[in-house]
N, C-alpha and C positions, 0 to 999 in steps of 0.2 A: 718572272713571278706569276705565278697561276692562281686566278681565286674562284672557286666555285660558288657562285651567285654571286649577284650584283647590290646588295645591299648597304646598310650601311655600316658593315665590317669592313666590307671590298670597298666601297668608297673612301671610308676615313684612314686605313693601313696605305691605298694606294696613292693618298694623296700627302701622305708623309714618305712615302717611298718616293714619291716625285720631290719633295720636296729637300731630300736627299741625294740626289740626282738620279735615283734609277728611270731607265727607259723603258726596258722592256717589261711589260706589265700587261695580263691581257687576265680579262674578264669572260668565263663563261656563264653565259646568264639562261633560264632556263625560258623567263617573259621575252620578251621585245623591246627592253629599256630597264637604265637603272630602277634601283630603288626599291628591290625586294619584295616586302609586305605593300607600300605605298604605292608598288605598281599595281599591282594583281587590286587590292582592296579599292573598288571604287562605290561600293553599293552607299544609299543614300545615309549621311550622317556621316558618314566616314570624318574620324578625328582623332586627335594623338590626345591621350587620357594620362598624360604625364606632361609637367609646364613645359613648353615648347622651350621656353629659355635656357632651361638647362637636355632638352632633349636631343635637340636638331644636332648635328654635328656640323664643327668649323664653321660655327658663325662668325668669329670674329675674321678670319681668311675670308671669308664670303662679304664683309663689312655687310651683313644682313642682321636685320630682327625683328623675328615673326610678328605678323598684326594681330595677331591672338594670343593669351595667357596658354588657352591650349589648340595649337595649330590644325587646322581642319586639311583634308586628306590631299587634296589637289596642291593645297600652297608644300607642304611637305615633299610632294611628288615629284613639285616645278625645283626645290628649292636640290634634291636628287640629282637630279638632269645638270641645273647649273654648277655644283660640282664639277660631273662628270664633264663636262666641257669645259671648264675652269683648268683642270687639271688634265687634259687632252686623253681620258679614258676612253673614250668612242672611236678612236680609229682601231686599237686593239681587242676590239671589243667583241663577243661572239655571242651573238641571241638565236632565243628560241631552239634552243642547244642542250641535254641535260645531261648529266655526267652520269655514266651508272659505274666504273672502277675506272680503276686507276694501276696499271703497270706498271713495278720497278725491274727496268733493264738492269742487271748488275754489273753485263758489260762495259755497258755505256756509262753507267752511272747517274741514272736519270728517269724519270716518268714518262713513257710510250703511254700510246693510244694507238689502237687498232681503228684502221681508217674505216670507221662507219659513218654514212650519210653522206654532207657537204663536208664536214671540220674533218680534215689529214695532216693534222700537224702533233707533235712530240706535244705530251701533257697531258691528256684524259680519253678515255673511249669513251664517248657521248652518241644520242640517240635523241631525233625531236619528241619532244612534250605530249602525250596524248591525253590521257584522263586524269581525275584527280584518284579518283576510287580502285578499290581493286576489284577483283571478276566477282567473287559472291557477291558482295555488296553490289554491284553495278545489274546482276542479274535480278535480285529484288528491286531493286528502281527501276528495270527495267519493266514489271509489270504493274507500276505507277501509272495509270491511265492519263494525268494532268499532265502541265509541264512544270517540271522543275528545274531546279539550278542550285550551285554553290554562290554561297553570296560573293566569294571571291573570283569569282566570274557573273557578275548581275547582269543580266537579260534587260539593257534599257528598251529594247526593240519590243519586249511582250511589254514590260512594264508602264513605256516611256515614260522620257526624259525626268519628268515631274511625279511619276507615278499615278498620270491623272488616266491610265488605262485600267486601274483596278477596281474604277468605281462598283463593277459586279462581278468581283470574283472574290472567292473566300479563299484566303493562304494561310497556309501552313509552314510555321519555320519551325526547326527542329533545333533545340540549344538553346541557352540562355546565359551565353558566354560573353564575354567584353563586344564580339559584333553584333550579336545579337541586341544587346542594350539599347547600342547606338541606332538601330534598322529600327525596332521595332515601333516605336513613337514615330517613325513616318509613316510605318506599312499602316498604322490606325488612320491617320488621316485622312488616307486615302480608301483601303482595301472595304470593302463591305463587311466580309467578317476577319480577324485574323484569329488563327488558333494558334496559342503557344507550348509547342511540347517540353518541357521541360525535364530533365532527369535531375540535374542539381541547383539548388539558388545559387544565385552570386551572392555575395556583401554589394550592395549601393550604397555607396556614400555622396556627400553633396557636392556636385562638380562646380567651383566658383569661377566663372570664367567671364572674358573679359575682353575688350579689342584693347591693344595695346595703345596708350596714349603717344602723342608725340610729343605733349611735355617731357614721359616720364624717358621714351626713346633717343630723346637729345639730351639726353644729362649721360648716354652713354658713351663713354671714352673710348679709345681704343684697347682693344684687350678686355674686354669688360665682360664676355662671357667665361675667358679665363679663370678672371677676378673672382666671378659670381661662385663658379666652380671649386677654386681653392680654398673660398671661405667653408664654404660645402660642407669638404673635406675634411678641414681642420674642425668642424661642428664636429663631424660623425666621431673623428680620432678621439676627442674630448672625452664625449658620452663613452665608446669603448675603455677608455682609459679608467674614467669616473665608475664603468660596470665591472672593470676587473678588481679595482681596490676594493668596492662590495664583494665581488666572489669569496674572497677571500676570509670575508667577515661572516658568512651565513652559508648551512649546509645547505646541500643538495636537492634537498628536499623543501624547504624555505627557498629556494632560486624557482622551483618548477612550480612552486603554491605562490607566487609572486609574479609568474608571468601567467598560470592561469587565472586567477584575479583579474590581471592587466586585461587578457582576452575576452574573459565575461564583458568585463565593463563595456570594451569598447564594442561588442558583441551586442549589447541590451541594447547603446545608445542607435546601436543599426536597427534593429526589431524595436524599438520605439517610433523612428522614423517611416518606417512599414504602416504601422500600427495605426500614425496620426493620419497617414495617405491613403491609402487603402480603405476604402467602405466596408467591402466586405469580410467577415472575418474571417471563413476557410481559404480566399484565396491569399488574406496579405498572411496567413499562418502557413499557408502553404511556401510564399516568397521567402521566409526567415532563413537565414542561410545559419546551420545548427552544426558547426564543424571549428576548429582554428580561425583563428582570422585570416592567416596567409597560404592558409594549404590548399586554397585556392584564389586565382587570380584575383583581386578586388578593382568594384569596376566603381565609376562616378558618374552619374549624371543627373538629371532635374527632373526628366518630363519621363524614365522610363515606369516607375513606381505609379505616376501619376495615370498612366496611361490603363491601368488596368479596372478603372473606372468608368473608364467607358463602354455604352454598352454593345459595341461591335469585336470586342476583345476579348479573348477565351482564353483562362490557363488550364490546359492539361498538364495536370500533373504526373508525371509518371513513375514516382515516391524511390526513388534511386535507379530504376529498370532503363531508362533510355526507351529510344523506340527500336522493337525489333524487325518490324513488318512495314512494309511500302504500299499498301494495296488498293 
């Protein structure tokens, strides 16, 4: 069984496939170690913005649970790795490896791979990892006079470790997407100025988070993220249940003036939040995020809203445009 990357798809299938007795199972990964997103993501803040209790996978296999409401990037990363050795994923395992096709032998009846690189074995033609970007894009940053980086690859060595190397340098991050949220109330701490380019707002909402008690961790039984899970479930079936005997009862048109309603509301109670944080008025009206609620990603946390109070922090806003120029 072949799985292309090492996350937590390939982790949790293959450790139900071992737990079925398959053996052979091997991992092309494209990092240097499980764990997908939580390898590569290590820039400062890094955290899982969904409750680690229902997130993490095979807690209750792992007899683990997280010290956090929401698991911060490293414990998530360590929690990866322990899987994968749990479940003897790492002797089959192939890193820093990337798949670009995949060959059906009809002969054979099977997936070849044309022997490029180190990896010569039946299942992927693969190639090592070089850039994230492609050549236009890479030619315009390349006449970016500073230094730059993807945050999924952070530069602790320009930065360091603490980011106490930015005291005079003014940064630039470009996006205002779920990592960004997270980065940028440290980049303020630290950085002299930071500017934020911005093409679209998030929605923020309020991140309630929490170290996990050992009261509340020992009243957990075994099987208890199961448990957590199948109540979940049975919630959500409920509500679908409860929504389709409505359907039924109200046009089409009453269903979509019902959920846009729903959207305003919770829409305003976001741009109120803005509103009461934010000083200034062009930039928290610039932050209001003026779309669906879910058509785009929605992010949580405390200190990012806050942070544009401070006076080392710049929103550029670039009113749907993105940035086009590096210069």
């Amino acid at each position: 069984m072949l799985f292309i990357g090492g996350g937590f798809s390939a982790l949790l299938t293959s450790a139900r496939l071992r737990e079925k007795g398959v053996a052979s199972i091997r991992i092309v990964e494209r990092g240097a170690d499980v764990g997908g997103t939580w390898y590569w993501n290590r820039y400062p803040g890094v955290a899982c913005d969904v409750v680690a209790y229902d997130y993490l996978p095979l807690l209750d296999e792992m007899n683990y649970i997280p010290t956090r409401h929401y698991a911060q990037g490293p414990e998530i990363f360590a929690h990866c790795q322990a899987i994968a050795k749990k479940y003897d994923l790492y002797d089959l395992a192939v890193f820093q490896t990337t798949v670009t096709e995949t060959v059906w032998d009809g002969e054979a009846q099977r997936v070849r791979q044309q022997p490029i690189g180190h990896l010569e074995r039946a299942g992927a033609a693969c190639r090592h990892a070089h850039e994230l970007v492609d050549a236009a894009r890479l030619d315009r940053l390349q006449r970016f006079r500073g230094h730059s980086f993807h945050t999924s690859r952070w530069d602790y060595d320009f930065t360091g470790p603490d980011l106490e190397r930015l005291g005079n340098v003014r940064v630039g991050i470009i996006g205002t997407g779920a990592s960004a949220v997270q980065i940028i109330p440290n980049l303020a701490k630290h950085a002299k100025r930071v500017h934020v380019f911005q093409r679209t707002p998030s929605s923020i909402d309020v991140r309630d988070d929490w170290e996990t008690s050992d009261e509340w961790a020992a009243k957990q039984g075994d099987g208890w993220q199961a448990k957590r899970r199948a109540k979940i479930v049975s919630k959500l079936r409920e509500q679908a249940d409860r929504k389709g005997r409505l359907r039924h009862g109200i046009t089409r048109d009453e269903k979509i003036r019902r959920q846009e309603n729903n959207n305003i509301d919770q829409m305003m109670r976001i741009h109120k939040r803005i509103d009461d944080t934010v000083n200034d008025q062009a930039t928290a009206d610039a932050l209001k995020p003026w779309y669906m609620l879910m058509c785009k990603r929605p992010c949580f946390h405390n200190d990012y809203l806050p942070t544009f109070n401070q006076p080392n922090v710049h929103l550029v806003d670039t009113q749907g445009q993105g940035v086009t120029e590096i210069g």
